[in-house]
C-alpha positions in Angstrom: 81.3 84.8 137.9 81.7 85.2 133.9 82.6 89.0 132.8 78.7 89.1 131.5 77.8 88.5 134.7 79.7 90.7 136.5 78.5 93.4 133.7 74.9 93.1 134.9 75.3 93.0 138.4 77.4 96.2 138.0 74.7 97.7 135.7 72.0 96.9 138.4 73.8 98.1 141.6 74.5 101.6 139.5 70.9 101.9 138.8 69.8 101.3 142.2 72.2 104.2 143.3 70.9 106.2 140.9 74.3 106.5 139.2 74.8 104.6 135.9 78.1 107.0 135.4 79.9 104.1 137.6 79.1 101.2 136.0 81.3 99.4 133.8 81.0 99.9 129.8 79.9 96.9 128.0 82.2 94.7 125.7 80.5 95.4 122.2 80.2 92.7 119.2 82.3 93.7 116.4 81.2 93.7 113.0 84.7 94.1 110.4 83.2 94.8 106.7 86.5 94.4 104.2 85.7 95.1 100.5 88.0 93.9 97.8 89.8 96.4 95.4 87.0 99.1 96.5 88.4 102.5 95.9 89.4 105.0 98.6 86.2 107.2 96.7 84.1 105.1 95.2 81.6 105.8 98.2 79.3 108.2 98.3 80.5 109.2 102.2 83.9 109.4 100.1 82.8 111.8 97.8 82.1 109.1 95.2 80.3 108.8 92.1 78.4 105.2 93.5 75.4 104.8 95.2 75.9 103.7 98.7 73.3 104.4 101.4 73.7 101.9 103.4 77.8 103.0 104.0 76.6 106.6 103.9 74.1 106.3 106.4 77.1 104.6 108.7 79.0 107.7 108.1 76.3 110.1 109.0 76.4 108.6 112.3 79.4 107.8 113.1 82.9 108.8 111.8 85.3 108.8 108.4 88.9 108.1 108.4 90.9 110.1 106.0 94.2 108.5 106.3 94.0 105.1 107.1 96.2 102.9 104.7 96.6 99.2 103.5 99.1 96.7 102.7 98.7 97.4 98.6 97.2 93.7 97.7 94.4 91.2 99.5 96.1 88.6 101.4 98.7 91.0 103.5 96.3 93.4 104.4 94.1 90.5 105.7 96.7 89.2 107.8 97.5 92.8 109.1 93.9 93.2 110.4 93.9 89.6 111.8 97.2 89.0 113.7 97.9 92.8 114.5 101.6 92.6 112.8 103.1 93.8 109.8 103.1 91.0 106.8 106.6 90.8 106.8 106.9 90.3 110.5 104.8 86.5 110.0 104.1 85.8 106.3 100.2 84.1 107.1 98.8 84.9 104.5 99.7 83.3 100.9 101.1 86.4 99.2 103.9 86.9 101.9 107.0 83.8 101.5 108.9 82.7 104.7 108.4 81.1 107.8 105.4 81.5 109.9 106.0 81.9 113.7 104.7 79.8 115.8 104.2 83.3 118.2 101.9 84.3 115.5 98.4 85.2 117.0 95.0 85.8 115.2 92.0 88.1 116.4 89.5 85.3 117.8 92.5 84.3 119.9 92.5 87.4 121.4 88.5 87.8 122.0 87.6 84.5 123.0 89.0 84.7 126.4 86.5 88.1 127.1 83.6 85.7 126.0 83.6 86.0 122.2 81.7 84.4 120.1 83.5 84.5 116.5 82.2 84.0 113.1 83.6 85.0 109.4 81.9 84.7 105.7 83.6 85.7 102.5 86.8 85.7 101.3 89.8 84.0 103.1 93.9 84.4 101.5 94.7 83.3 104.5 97.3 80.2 104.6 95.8 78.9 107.7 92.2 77.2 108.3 89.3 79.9 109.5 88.5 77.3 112.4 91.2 74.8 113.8 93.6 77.1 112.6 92.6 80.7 113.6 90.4 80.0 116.1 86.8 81.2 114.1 83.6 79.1 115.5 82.2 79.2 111.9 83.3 80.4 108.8 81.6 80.2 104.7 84.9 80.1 103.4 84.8 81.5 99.8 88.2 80.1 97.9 87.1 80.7 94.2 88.3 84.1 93.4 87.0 83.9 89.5 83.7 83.7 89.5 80.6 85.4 91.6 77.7 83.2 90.0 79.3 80.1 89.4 81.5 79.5 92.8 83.7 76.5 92.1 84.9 75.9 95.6 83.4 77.2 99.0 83.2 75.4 102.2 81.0 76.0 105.4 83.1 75.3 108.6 85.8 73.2 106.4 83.8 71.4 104.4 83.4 71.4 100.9 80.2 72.4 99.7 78.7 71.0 96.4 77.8 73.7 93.8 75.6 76.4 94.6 72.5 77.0 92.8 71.5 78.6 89.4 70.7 82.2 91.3 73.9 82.0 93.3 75.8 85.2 94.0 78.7 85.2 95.9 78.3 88.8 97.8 74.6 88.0 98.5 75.5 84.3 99.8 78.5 85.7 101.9 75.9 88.3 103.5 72.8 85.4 103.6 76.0 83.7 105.8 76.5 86.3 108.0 73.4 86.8 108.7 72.4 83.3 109.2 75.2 83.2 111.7 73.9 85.8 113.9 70.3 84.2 114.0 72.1 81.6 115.3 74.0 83.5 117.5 71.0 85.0 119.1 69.0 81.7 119.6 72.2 79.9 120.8 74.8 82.6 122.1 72.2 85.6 123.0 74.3 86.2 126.4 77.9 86.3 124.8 78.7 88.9 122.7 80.1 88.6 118.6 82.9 89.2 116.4 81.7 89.3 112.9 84.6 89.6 110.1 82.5 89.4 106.7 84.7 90.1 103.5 82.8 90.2 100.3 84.9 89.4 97.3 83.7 92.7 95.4 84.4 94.9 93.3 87.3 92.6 92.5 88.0 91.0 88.8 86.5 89.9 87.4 83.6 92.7 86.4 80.5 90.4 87.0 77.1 91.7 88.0 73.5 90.9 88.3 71.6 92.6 85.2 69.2 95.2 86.6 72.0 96.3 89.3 74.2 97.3 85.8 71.1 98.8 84.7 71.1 101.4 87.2 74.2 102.7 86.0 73.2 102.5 82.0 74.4 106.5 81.3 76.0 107.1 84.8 79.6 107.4 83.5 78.9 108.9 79.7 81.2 111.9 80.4 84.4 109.3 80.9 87.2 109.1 83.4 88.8 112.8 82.8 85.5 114.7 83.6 84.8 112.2 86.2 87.9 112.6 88.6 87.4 116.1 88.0 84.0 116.8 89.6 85.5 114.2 92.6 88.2 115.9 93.5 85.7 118.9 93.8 83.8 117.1 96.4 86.2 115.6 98.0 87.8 118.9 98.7 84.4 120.3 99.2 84.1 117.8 101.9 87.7 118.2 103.5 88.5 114.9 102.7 91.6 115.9 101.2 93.9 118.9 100.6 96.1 118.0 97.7 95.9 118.4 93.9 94.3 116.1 91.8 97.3 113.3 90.3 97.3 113.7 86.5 96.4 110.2 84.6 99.7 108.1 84.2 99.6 105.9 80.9 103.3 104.8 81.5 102.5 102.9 84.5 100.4 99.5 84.2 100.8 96.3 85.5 103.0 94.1 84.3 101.3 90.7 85.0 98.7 91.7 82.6 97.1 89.7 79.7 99.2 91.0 76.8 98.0 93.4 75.1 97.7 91.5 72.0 95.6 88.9 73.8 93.5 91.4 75.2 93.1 93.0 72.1 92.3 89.4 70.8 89.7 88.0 73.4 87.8 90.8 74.4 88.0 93.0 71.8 88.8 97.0 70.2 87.1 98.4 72.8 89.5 97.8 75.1 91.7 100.2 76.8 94.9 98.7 78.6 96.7 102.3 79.7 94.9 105.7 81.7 95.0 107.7 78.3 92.8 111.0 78.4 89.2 110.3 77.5 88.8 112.6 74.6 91.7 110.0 72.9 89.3 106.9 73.0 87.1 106.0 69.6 83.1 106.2 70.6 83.7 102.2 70.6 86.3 102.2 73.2 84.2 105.4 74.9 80.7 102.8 75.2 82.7 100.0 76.0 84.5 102.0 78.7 81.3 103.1 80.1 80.0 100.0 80.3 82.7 98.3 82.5 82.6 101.0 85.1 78.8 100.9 85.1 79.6 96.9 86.4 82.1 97.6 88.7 79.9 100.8 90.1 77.2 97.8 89.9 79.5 95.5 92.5 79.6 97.9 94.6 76.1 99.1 94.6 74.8 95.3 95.7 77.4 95.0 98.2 76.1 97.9 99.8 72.8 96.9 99.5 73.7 93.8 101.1 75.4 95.3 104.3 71.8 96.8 104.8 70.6 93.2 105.2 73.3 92.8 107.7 72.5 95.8 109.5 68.9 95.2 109.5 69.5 91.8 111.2 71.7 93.2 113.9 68.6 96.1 114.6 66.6 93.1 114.6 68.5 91.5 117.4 68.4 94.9 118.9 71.7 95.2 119.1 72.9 98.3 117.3 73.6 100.6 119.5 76.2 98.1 121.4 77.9 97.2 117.5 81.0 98.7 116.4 81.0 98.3 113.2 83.9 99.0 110.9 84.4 99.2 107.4 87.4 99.1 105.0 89.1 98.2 101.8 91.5 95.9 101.6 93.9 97.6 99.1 92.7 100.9 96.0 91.1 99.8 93.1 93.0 97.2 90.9 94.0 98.4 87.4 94.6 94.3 86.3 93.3 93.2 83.0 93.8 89.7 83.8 91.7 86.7 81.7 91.2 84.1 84.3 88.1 81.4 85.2 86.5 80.2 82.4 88.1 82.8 79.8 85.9 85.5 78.1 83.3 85.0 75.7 82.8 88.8 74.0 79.9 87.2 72.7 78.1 87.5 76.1 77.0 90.3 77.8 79.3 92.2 79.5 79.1 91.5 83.6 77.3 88.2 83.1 79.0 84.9 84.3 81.0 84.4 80.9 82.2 87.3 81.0 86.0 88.0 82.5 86.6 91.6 82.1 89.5 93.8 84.6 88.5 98.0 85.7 92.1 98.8 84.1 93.9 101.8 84.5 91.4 104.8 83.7 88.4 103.8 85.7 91.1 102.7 88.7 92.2 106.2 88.8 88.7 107.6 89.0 88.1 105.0 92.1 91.5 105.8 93.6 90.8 109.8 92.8 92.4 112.0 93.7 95.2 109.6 94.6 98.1 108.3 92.2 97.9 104.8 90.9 96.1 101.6 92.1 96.5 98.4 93.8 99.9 96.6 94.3 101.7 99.9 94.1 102.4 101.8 97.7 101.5 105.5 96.6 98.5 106.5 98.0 96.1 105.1 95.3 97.1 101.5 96.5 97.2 101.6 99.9 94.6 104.7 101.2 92.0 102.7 102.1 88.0 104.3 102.9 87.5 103.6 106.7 84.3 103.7 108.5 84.0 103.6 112.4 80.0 103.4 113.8 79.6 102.2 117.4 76.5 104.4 118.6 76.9 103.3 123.3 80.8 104.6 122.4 81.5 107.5 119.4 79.5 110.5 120.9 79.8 112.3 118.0 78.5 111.9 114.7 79.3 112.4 110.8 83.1 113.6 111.6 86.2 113.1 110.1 89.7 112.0 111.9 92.6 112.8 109.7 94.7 110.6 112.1 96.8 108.4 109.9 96.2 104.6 111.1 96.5 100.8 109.3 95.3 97.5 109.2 97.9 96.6 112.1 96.1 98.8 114.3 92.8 97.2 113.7 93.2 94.5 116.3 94.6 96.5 119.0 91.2 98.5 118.6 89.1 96.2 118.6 91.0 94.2 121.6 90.5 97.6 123.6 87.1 97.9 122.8 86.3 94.1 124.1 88.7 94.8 127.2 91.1 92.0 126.3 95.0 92.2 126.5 97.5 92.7 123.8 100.1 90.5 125.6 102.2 88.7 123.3 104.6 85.2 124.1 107.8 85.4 125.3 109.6 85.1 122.1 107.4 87.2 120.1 108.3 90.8 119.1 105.7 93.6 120.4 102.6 93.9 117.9 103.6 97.7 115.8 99.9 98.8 116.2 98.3 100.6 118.7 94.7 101.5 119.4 92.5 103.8 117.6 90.0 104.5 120.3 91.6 107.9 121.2 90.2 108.6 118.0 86.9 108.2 118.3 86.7 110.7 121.0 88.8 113.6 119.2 90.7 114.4 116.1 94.2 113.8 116.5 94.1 111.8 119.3 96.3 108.5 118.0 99.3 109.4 116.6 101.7 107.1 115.0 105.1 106.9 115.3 105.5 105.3 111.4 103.4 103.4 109.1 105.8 101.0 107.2 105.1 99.6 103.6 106.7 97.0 101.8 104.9 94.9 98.3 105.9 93.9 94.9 109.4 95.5 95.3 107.8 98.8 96.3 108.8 100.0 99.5 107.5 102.7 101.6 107.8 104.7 105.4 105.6 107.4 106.4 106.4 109.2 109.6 104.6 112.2 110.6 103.2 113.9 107.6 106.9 112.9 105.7 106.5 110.1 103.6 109.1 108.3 101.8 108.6 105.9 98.4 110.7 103.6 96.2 109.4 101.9 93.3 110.2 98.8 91.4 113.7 96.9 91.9 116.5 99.2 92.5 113.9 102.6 92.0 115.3 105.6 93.6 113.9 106.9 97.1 111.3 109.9 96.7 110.2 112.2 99.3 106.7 113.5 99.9 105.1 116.3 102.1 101.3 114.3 102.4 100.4 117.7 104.6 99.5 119.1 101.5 100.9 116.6 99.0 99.1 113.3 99.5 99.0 113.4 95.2 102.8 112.8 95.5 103.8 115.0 92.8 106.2 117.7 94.4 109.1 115.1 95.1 111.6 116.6 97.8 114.4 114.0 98.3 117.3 116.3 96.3 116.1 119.4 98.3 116.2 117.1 102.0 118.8 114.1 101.4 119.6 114.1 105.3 115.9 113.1 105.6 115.7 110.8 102.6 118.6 108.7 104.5 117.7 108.6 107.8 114.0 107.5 107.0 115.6 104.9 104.2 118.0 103.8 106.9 114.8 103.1 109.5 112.6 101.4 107.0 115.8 99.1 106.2 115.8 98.9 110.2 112.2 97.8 110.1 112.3 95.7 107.3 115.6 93.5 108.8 113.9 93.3 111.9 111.0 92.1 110.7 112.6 89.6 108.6 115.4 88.2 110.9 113.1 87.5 114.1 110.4 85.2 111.8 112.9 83.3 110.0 114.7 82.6 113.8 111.5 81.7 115.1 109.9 78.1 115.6 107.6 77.5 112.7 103.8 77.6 113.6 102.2 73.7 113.4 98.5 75.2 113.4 96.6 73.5 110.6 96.5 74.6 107.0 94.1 75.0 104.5 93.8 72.2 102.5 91.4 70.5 100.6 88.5 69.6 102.2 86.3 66.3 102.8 83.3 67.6 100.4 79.4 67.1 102.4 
């Protein structure tokens, strides 16, 4: 007898006796939603300044995170969420070097046994293929990162597609996917239940829209960055999403892969802004041109959301909400890049259209990232915090809560593993996954507590444990110290007042780190396939 089969006849003999209370809970699908660069409050359920009903209205019934953190960049904090282990611990995805461990696991390997069906459309940064080599029955595999209307290479179940059409959109075909996924799921699969792990590109670089999405933003954003931040962290405190001061802008931080200045200047034009000045210094140029990029970027976000109500309406349609956890994330803060990539800028375009390759940069990021310091690729809070949404109506009784327990990616898949009733048991050789199941969570505030949440990206290096968190940035930077109780700004450093804490928690994330490192360089490389290029259709 298969587990679905034993779930009905269970369900039936309780309702004969007149006692569902005994029967066992059913396995729900999964739907994982990751955005890309999305601000911890950019959403509206975040106390954002973006329209997001669709995100909202999964808020309103079901629960907000307030402390769940990423890896800092796109490709770790996918490979988190999908193998339930650090980065470090098994490099899979292409930002992390070293050997990949042949003990490495991914999350269909760990659903499919409890009758999973298992699909993914959208972004990948994965080193692996979606299919033969994570264990995904179908994937739209989304590998051009430059462009939204003009995709240059996608492929649907590993093979290359030919270019898409003059009205193509990369967030609306990586919904149109997902959705065309579950259709078939229901004619084909209707008795097995789902994963569904759809990961739009946006808000990403570059800044493209669709025209009359921009257009609902036209004079959203007049009053600038400064005023804007401002009236967020009102909200946001208003809310209790946070208890901390708002960061101050910091124009002596920037990324240092950027376009040059010069260039910048050059290609796109004086109305660029490459460091978070105060508003009031910008000319009325800069000020309009400003206004307009954040009006894109709020634009991104905007038709994502719209399109996770086609995705949601699809699932009602298969009458199948109420047994869906869904959960959303980000996959790192908003990115302050300025980088010219694709097909280059043409400033004589309109800003947000296909020939147009424009970066959020530092100002807006620190609106999105509000009231947080900095942005993606650095491990304060303004990289890594990351918005997280939980709505699973048959199993979260309670509705439009917050849990302030801190979590990460890696403990995405042990959730989600619980929830389907699967086992977390790992090979012989391989280390025990760091992350531990959320689902205490869902029940109660303060239910899952961590014992650490490590960090380590782009030289920056990180450990929070309890509400003690401890950051070094840059080669050689000196360790900080942080009480995120009522600090999570990170602006009251405390390592000369506690040095016996600053050196036992350095000397643990060195632990960590060394750990992590030693046990996947010993181990026998992985021989799954890996992505290459495909035979095109």
């Amino acid at each position: 007898m298969t587990r679905r089969q034993f779930l009905a006849t269970a369900s039936a003999t309780a309702a004969a006796s007149g006692s569902l209370a005994t029967a066992a809970p059913k396995a729900p699908n999964i739907v994982i939603i990751l955005a890309d660069d999305m601000g911890f409050s950019d959403a509206r359920c975040y106390g954002g300044d973006v329209d997001t009903p669709n995100l909202d209205r999964l808020a309103a019934n079901g629960l907000r995170f307030t402390q769940a953190y990423s890896t800092a960049r796109c490709g770790p904090s996918r490979n988190c969420l999908l193998t339930g282990q650090y980065a470090q611990q098994n490099a899979a995805d292409i930002m992390t070097p070293g050997n990949i461990p042949a003990f490495t696991r991914f999350l269909p390997e760990y659903l499919k046994p409890q009758g999973y069906r298992t699909y993914h459309s959208g972004k990948w940064h994965m080193r692996f293929q979606p299919l033969a080599g994570i264990g995904f029955d179908r994937s739209y595999t989304m590998l051009d990162e430059d462009r939204y209307f003009t995709q240059k290479r996608h492929q649907l179940d590993g093979i290359e597609l030919p270019p898409p059409p003059p009205n193509y959109y990369s967030t609306t075909a990586i919904a149109d996917y997902s959705v065309q996924f579950l259709k078939d799921h229901q004619r084909e699969h209707a008795g097995k239940p789902f994963l569904l792990y759809m990961t739009p590109h946006a808000p990403h670089f570059p800044l493209q829209a669709k025209a009359e999405d921009i257009a609902l933003y036209k004079d959203r954003f007049s009053e600038g960055w400064d005023v804007a931040r401002d009236k967020k962290w009102q909200r946001m405190t208003k809310m209790g999403l946070i208890n901390c001061p708002l960061a101050p802008l910091e124009p002596n931080m920037w990324t240092k892969w950027n376009t040059p200045d010069a260039e910048l200047t050059a290609k796109i034009g004086p109305g660029e802004v490459m460091r978070a000045v105060p508003w009031s210094s910008l000319t009325p140029e800069q000020k309009d041109f400003q206004r307009t990029k954040m009006a894109i970027h709020a634009a991104m976000v905007t038709r994502f959301d719209m399109e996770i109500g086609k995705l949601l309406k699809q699932i009602d349609d298969m009458g199948a909400t109420r047994d869906t956890c869904v959960i959303f994330l980000s996959d790192n803060g908003a990115s302050s890049e300025q980088l010219i990539r694709g097909d280059g800028h043409d400033k004589t375009a309109p800003s947000g259209s296909a020939q147009s390759f424009l970066g959020l940069g530092p100002g807006w990021a620190s609106n999105s990232n509000a009231p947080f310091r900095l942005h993606k690729s650095w491990v304060n809070e303004g990289g890594v915090a990351s918005p997280m949404i939980v709505h699973w109506p048959a199993g979260i009784a309670k509705k439009n809560e917050l849990r302030h327990d801190p979590c990460h990616f890696i403990d995405i898949l042990p959730t989600v593993v619980d929830l389907a009733g699967g086992s977390l048991e790992q090979a012989k050789e391989a280390p025990p996954l760091p992350g531990r199941s959320m689902r205490p969570a869902f029940g109660k505030d303060g239910a899952a507590p961590k014992p650490y949440i490590y960090f380590n990206h782009n030289d920056n290096h990180a450990l929070r444990v309890g509400d003690w968190k401890l950051i070094s940035t840059g080669v050689g930077g000196p360790w900080e110290l942080y009480n995120l109780k009522t600090d999570r700004a990170e602006q009251k450093d405390l390592a000369s007042a506690q040095p016996d804490r600053v050196k036992a928690m350095a000397a643990q994330w060195k632990a960590l780190d060394d750990d992590f490192v030693q046990k996947r360089e010993a181990a026998a490389p992985s021989k799954r396939p890996r992505l290459a290029a495909a035979p095109r259709a």
